[in-house]
Each structure stands twice: as C-alpha cells, then as structure tokens.
Phi, psi and omega in degrees: 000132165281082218295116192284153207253154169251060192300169188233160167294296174293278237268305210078010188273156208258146170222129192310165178237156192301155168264349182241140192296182200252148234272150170127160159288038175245313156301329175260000168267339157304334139265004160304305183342290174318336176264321160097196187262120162283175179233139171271173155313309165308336199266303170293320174284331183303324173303281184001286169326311208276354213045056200218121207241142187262178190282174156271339163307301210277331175299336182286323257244321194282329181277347191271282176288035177246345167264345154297289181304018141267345146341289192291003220017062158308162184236323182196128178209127156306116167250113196274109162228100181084197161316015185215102185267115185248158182244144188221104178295121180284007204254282193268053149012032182250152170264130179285301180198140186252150164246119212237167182012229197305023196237349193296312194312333196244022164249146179268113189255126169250178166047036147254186191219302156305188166193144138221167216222123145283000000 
C-alpha cells in the first residue's frame, strides 16, 4: 500500500496519513462511503430469475439513493427503480432482496421505514 503524504505548514516535512479513518461518526460514514453496495445472495437470484441485470447508470442511480436515505436517517428503505423494487438495509449498506416486473404489483413490503424513487 502506498502511503500519501502530507506537508505540514511550519516544517515542511511529509508525514503519513492515517490509512484507517479515525474513530466517531464522521469515521464511520467515511467508510461506509468507501465501500459501496453489497448484493446478499438473495437478492442476486431474484435479478438472475427475473433475468434482469443492472447498468452502471442504474447501479449509480441505486447507490445515490441509499445515500440519501441515509441523510435522512433511514434504516430499510424501499428503492423504486423502473420495473425493479429493492429492499435495502441502509445501515449494513446491502440490498436484501429485489422485485422485478408484474410480480412488483402483488407485492407487500414490510419492515421499512423509507422509499425513494430514482
């Protein structure tokens, strides 16, 4: 790993930066950041099933609104994108599980507290 540098003002001399954020709720949304969206396993056979794979657009578009809702402090938030409904632990930054096309219609989403719509 490569460690980045630092000048200091007074001295000029470089000095590493922590490589791990520093502890508090600022460190730990700084590395929620860093990580990006898991999929569970469930969640991937349901695309798989539905045949239905996402863009890096709509993967952006999914990552954005899992980051809102954590603004808002959501906990599980339904994210509506197109034809495709994900139940998302905002917390543990994972998608549980997706619902694809006609099956969206005759489904009941529980044990959330949000929605947001991409």
């Amino acid at each position: 790993m490569v460690d980045r540098i630092e000048r200091t003002r007074s001295a000029g001399t470089p000095r590493p930066l922590p490589s791990r954020p520093a502890p508090g709720a600022f460190g730990e949304v700084l590395a929620r950041e860093l990580e990006g969206l898991k999929y569970s396993s469930h969640a991937r056979d349901r695309l798989r099933q539905a045949g239905r794979a996402l863009s890096d657009q709509e993967l952006a578009g999914v990552e954005d609104a899992v980051q809102r809702a954590a603004t808002k402090g959501a906990r599980d938030s339904l994210v509506l994108l197109n034809d495709l409904a994900l139940v998302v632990s905002v917390k543990n930054r994972t998608v549980v599980t997706a619902v694809a096309g006609s099956r969206m219609r005759d489904s009941v989403f529980t044990q959330i507290d949000s929605a947001v719509i991409v």
